[in-house]
C-alpha positions in Angstrom: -31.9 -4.6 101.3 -30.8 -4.3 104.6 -30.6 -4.8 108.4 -30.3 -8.1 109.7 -29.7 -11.0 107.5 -31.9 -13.8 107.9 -30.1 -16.6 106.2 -27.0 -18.0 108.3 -25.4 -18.1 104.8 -25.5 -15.1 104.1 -25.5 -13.3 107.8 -21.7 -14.9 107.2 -20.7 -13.1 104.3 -22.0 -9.8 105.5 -20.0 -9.9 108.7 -17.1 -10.8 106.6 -17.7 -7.6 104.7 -17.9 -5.5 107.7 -14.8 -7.3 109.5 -13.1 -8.5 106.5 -14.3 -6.2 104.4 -10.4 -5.1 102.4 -9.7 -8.3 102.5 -9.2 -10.0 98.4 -12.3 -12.9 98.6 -12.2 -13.7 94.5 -9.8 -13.6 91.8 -11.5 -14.9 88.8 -9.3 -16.0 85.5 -11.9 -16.1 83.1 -14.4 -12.7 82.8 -15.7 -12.9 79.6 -16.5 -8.7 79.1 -12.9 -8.1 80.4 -11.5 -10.6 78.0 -13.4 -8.5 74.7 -12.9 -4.9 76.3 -9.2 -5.1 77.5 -7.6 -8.6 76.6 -6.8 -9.0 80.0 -9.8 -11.1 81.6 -8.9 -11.2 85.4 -11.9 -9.8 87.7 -10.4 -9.7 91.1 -12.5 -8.1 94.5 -12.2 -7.7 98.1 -15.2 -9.4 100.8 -16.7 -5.4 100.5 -17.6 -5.6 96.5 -18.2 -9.6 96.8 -21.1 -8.7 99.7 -22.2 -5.5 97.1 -22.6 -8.3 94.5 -24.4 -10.5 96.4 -27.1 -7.6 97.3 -27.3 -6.7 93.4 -28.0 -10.2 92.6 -30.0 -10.5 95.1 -33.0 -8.3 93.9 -32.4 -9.3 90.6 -33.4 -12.3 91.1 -36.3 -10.9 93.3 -37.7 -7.8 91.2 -37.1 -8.9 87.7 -37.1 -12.6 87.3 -40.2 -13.3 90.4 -37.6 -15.8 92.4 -39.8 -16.3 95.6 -38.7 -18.9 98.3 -38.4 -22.6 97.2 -38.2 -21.7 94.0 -35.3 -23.1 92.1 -32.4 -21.3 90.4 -30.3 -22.9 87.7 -27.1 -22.4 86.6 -25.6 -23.8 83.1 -22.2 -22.8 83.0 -18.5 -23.2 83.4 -17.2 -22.0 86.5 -17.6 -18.5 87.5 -17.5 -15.6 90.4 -21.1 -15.3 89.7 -21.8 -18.4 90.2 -20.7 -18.1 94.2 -22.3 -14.7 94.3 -25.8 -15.9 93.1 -25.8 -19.4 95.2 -24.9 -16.5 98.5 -28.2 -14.5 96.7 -30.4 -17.7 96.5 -30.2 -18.2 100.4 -30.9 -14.6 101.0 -34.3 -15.2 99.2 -34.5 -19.1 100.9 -34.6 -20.0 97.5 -32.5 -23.7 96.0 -29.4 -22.9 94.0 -29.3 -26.1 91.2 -25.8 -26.2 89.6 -26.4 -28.3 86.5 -23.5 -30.6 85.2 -22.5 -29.0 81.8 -20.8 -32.2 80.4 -24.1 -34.2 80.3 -26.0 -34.2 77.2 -29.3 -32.0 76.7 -31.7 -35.3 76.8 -29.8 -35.7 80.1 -30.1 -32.1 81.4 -33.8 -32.3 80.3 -34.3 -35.6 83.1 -33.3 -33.2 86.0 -35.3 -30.0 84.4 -38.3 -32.2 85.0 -37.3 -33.4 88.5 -36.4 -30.3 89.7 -38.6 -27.7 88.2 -36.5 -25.0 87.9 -38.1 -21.1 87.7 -35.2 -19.4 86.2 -32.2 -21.0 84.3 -28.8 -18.9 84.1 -26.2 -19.8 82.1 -22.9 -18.4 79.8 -22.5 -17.8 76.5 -20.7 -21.0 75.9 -24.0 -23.0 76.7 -26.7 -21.1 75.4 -28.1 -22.8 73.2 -28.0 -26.0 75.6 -29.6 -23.8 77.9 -33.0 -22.4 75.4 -33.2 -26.2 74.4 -34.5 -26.9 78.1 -38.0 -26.4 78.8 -39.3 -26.6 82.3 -43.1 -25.3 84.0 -42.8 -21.8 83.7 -38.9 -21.4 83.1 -37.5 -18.1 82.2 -33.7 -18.1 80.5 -31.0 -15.8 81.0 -27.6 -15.0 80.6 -25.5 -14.6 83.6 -24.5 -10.8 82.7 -28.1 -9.3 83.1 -27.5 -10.4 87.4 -24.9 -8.2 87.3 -25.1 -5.8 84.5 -27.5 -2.8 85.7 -28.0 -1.4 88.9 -30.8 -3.3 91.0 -33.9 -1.7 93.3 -33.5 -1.2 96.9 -34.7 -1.9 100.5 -36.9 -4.9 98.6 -38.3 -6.7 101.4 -36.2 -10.4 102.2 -38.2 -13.2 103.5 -37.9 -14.6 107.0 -34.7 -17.7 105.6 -33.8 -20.1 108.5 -31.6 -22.2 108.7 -32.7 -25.7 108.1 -34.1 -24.6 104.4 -32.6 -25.9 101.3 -30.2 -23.9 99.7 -28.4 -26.5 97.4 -29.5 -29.2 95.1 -27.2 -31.3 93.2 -28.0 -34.2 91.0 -25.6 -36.7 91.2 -24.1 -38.5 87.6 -27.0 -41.4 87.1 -24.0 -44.2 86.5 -26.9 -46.2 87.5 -29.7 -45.3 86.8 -32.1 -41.5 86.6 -30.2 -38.5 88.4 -31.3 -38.2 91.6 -30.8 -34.7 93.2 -29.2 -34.5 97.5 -31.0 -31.2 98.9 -28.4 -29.4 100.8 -29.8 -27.4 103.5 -28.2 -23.8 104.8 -27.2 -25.8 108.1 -25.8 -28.6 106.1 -23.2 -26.3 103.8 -22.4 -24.5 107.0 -21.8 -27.9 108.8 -19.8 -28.8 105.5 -17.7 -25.3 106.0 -16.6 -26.4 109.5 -15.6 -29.7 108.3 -13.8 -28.6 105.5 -12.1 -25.7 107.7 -11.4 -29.0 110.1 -9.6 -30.4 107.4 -7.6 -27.8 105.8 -6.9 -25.5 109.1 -7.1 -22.9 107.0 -5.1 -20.0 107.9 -4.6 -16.3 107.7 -3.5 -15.2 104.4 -4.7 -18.8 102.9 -4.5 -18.5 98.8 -7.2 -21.7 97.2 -6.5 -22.6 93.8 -9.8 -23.5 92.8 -10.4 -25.5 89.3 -12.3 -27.9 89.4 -16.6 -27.9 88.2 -18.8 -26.0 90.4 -21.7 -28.4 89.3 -20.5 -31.0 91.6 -20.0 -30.9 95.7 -16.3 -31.7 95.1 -15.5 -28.4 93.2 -18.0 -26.4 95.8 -18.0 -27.6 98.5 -14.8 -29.4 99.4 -12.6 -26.2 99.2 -14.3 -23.1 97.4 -17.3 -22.4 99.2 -15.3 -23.4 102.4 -12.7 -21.3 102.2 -14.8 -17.9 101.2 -17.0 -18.7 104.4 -13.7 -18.8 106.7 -12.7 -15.6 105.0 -9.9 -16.9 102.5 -8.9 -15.8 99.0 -10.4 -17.8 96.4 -8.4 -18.3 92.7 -11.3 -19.7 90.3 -10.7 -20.7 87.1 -13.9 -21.7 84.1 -12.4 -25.4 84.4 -9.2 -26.8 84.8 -6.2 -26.4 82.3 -2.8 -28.0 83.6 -0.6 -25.4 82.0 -3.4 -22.3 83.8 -2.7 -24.4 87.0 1.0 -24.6 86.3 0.9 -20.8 85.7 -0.6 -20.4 88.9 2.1 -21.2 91.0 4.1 -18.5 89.6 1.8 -15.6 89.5 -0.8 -15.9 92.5 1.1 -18.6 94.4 -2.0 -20.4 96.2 -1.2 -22.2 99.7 -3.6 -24.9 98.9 -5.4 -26.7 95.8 -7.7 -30.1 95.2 -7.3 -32.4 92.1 -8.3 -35.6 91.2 -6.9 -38.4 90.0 -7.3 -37.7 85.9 -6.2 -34.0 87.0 -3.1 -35.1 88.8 -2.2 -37.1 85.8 -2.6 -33.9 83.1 -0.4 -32.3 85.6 2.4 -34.9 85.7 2.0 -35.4 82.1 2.5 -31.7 81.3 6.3 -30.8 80.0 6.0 -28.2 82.7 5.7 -30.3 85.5 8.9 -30.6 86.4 10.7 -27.3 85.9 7.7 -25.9 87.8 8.2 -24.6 91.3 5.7 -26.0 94.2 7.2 -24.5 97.1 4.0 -21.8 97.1 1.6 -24.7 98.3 1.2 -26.1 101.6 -0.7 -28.9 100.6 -3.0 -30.5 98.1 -6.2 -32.6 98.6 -7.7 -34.8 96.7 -11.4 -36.3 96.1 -12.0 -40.2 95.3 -12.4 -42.9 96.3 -9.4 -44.7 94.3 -6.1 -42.2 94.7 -3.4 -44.0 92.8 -1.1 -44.6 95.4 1.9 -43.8 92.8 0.0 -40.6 92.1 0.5 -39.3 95.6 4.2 -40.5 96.2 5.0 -38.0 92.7 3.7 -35.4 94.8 5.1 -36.1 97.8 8.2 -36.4 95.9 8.0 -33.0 95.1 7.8 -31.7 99.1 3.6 -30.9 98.5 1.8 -33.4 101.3 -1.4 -35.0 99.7 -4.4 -34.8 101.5 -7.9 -36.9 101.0 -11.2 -36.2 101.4 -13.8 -38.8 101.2 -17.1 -38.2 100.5 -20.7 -38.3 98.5 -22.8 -35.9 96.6 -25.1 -37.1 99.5 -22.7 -36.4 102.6 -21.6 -32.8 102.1 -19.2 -34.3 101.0 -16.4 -33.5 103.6 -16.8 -36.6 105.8 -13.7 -38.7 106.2 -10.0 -37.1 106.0 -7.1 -37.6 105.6 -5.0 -34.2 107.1 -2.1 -32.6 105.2 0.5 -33.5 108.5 -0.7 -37.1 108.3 -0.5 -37.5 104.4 3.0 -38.4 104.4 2.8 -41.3 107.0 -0.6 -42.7 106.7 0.0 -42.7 102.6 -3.2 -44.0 100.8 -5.2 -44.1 103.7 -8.7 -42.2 103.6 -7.9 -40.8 107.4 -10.4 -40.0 110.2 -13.9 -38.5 110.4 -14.7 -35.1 111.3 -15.1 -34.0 114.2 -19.2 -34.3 114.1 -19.5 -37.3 112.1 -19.6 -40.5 113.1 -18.8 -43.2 110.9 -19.7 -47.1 111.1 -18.3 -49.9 108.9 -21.4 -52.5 108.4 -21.3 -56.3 107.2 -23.9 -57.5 105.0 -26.8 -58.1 108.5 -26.0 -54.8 109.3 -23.5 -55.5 112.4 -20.4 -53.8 113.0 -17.1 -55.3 112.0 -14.2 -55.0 113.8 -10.8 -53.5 112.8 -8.9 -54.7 110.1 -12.6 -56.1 109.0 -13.5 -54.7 105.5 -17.7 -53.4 106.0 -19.7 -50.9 104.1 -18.9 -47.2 105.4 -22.4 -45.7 107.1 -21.9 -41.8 107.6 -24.2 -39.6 110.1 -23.5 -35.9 110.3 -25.0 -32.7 110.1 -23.6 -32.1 106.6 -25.6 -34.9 105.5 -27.7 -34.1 102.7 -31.8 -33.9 103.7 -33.1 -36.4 101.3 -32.9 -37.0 97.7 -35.4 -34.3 96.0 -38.5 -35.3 94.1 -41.0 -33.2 92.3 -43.7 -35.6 92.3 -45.7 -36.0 95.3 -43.2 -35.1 97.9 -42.9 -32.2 100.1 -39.7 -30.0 98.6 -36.7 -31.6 99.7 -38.0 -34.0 102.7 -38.6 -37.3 101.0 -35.6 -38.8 103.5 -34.8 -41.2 100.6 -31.4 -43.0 101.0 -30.9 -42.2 104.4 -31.9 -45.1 107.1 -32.5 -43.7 110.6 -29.9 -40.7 110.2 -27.3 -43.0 108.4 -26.7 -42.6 105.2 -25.1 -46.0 103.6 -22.4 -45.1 101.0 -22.1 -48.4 99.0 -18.4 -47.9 99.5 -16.5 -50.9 101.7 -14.0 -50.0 104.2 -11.2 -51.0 107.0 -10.8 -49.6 110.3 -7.3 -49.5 111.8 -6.7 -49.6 115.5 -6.2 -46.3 115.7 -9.4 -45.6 114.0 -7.9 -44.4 110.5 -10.0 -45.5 107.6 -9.2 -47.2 104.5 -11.6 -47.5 101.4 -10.9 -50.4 99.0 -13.7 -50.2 97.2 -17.3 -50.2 95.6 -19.9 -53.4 97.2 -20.8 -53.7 93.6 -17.8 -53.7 92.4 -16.2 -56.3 94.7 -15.8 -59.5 92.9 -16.0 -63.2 94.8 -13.8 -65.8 93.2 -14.0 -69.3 94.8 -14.9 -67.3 98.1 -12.1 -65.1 98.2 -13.0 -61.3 98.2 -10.5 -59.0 95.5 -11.3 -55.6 95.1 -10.6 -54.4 91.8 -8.6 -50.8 93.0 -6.1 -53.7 94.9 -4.8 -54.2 91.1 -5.8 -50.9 89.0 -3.2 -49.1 91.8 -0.6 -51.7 90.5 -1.4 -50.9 87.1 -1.0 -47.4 87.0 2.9 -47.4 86.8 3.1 -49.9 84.4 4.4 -48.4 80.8 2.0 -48.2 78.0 -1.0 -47.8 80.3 -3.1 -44.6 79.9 -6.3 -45.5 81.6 -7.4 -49.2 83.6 -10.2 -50.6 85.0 -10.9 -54.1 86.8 -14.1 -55.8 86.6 -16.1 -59.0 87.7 -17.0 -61.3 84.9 -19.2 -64.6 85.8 -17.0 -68.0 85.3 -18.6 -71.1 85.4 -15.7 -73.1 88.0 -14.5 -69.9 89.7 -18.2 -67.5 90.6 -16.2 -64.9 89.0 -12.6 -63.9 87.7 -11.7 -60.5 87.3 -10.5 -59.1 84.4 -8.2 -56.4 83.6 -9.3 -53.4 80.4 -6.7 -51.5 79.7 -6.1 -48.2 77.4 -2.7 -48.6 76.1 -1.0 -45.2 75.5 -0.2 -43.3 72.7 3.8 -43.6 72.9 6.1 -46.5 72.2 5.4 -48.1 75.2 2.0 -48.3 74.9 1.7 -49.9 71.1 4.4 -52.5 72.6 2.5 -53.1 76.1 1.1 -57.0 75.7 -0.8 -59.6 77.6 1.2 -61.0 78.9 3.8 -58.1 80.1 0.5 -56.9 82.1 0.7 -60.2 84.2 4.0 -60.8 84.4 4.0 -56.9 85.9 1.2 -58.0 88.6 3.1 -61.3 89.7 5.3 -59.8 92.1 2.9 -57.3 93.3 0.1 -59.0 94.3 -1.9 -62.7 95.4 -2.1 -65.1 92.5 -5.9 -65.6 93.0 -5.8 -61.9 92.6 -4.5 -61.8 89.2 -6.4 -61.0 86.5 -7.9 -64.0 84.0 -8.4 -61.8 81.3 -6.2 -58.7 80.0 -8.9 -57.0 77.7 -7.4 -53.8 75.4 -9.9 -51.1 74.9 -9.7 -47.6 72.7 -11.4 -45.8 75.3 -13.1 -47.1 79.0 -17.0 -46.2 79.1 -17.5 -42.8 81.4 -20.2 -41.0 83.4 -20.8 -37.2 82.4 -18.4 -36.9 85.5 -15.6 -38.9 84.0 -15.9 -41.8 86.6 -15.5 -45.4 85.0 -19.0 -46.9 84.3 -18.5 -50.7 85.3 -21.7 -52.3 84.4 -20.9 -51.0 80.9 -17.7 -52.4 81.1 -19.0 -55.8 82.0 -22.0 -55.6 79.5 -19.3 -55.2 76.7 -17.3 -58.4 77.8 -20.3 -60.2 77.9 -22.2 -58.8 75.3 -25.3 -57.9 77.7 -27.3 -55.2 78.9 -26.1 -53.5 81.5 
């Protein structure tokens, strides 16, 4: 297996082994044989070994388990180096890579099985018997070690890859409604890579602290993936632990990291925090839509800038950012677009709004994903579903500044209209989340009979002192001062727990339906 390299993917990583080839691409804190054999379960490896891998894999997948182009390749699993090395093997053989989202349930996992069709399903020991619960046309099961474990044939022939094949497919959470899956092509991730290098100007000797799921395009695709394509070290941990994280900063030191808003909080949260040094990092981003603002100024407060990147499963994601020198001054802003995006904010005819003007955010780049995929009818991965002449139409409301800086205030769906005034519900979860005695918050529109709607606050009161005091009425009297009075909430609801997607996002039509005692 080799000679020239077909896939752009992978024509990438084999220069980098040639060039770049010393060079440390993967520390990984989690090697299960390692772990048994020696107690000490860190596999680290320069570009060389990572490329070596990759070929290994690579006629694995060919020789012994029949993976022919457009055939699909799943992977059940926490994160893992393998993981990289078999998604870099899938676009050698132009065949899909399907990360599937460990925390959904096998019913769940079964719905995107039968979409997507899978030929082979990989996954750990943890979720093995998730895994031989799954049934699919044909599938074959196998556990991640038997890619790696023997040596592999040679000089198998590769198939003719270009670049506008799929590589990635990634089934988004279903909040509402079936799992849907973005098809990612080669040219897309590679399009993603230079946004993502756009954003974080990565730099020689670059350390990524890398933590988060690899089922999703955040943990892949914002900063991992990225960062191995422009030739940085990679620090991957099986899922994110604040006091692992913490225990990064001391032992590999990594420049740069991405967290979300229930990871930030673990972190802040952890007795650690505070006696930890940052000084390592040269920035963190961050993934959502909703950042707390409060959030950001703890650690900004702590010399680390915090960067965001907005984004979809269906746009790459990288698509709108805000850069680690403009975190500071432009603080809870989502930033600018990439350099080869283009970004429109829409009203509800479809016409441009003018700045300052809140409009739906419509994204058009070439990290866009192809279409959504469907396994009934449709040619693979071309069905152009959810995109609308190039543009693919987020859902999510924005505000242009003059300068062209971008500021997301919300979910359409979630906006609620009280006696014609617009409130978006982040305007008061931000102003919740530094009130005492609040662990989680979430805002929703409720139907009222005088007003349209009124919103109404659910809160999660926290486990401490503060929290079993925390009433009613201290909630309000908190958001007086803070924001409009038709803003403020006509409810204050307390909750033991929020309802969730599988990706730990706030599932607002449940909310509503247990206010009002309907279906969803």
């Amino acid at each position: 297996m080799s000679g020239h390299e077909a896939s752009p993917i992978a024509a990438r990583f084999a220069q980098l082994a040639h060039s770049n080839g010393a060079q440390p691409a993967i520390t990984f804190r989690g090697d299960e044989r390692k772990a048994t054999q020696i107690g000490d379960s860190t596999l680290a490896y320069d570009f060389a070994k990572f490329w070596r891998r990759v070929q290994r894999v690579t006629a694995h997948l060919q020789s012994t388990w029949g993976v022919q182009p457009g055939d699909r390749v799943a992977w059940l699993g926490f994160n893992h180096e393998l993981q990289l090395v078999s998604l870099v093997a899938c676009a050698r053989l132009g065949a899909v890579f399907l990360p599937l989202n460990f925390r959904l349930a096998v019913p769940e996992l079964q719905q995107v099985m039968q979409d997507a069709q899978p030929r082979l399903l990989v996954h750990d020991s943890h979720h093995a018997d998730a895994a031989h619960a799954l049934h699919a046309s044909d599938l074959r099961h196998t556990h991640h070690d038997t890619l790696i474990a023997c040596a592999s044939p040679r000089d198998l022939p590769l198939p003719a890859v270009h670049s506008d094949v799929p590589l990635l497919l990634v089934y988004t959470s279903g909040t509402t409604g079936v799992p849907k899956g973005a098809v990612h092509t080669q040219a897309a991730l590679l399009a993603n890579a230079r946004a993502s290098a756009w954003a974080h100007d990565f730099l020689e000797g670059d350390k990524v602290l890398s933590t988060l799921p690899m089922f999703h395009v955040g943990g892949l695709c914002i900063q991992t993936l990225p960062a191995l394509l422009a030739g940085a070290h990679v620090v991957l941990h099986p899922r994110f632990d604040p006091k692992a994280w913490l225990d990064e900063m001391n032992t590999s030191r990594p420049t740069l990291s991405l967290l979300v808003p229930a990871t930030m909080r673990a972190l802040f949260e952890h007795p650690r925090w505070a006696e930890t040094s940052l000084t390592c990092l040269r920035g963190i981003m961050t993934g959502s839509s909703n950042v707390p603002v409060v959030y950001l100024e703890t650690l900004h407060a702590r010399g680390v800038p915090a960067g965001q990147v907005y984004g979809t499963t269906e746009t790459g994601p990288v698509s709108i950012v805000l850069r680690l020198p403009d975190a500071m001054a432009r603080l809870g802003t989502s930033g600018w677009p990439h350099p080869e995006a283009q970004v429109k904010l829409i009203d509800t005819q479809g016409q441009e709004v003018g700045p300052g003007e809140t409009g739906e955010v419509c994204i058009r780049a070439p990290n866009l994903m192809r279409g959504y995929w469907s396994a009934q009818g449709q040619e693979q991965g071309q069905s152009g579903l959810g995109l609308q002449d190039g543009w693919f139409h987020s859902g999510d409301l924005g505000q242009r500044a003059e300068d062209g800086c971008i500021t997301i205030v919300g979910r359409s769906k979630d906006m609620i209209i009280s006696g014609g005034e617009n409130i978006y519900p982040a305007e008061i979860e931000n102003q919740l989340v530094d009130l005492p005695g609040v662990a989680e918050s979430a805002v929703v529109g409720v139907a009222d009979a005088r007003w349209g709607e009124v919103p109404v606050a659910v809160l999660v009161r926290s486990l401490d002192a503060a929290g079993q005091a925390l009433s009613a009425k201290a909630v309000l009297s908190h958001l007086q001062t803070r924001i409009a009075r038709f803003k403020l909430p006509r409810r204050v609801v307390f909750m033991d727990s929020l309802p969730k997607s599988a990706l730990g996002k706030v599932q607002k039509p449940g909310l509503q339906a247990l206010l009002t005692g309907t279906n969803p």
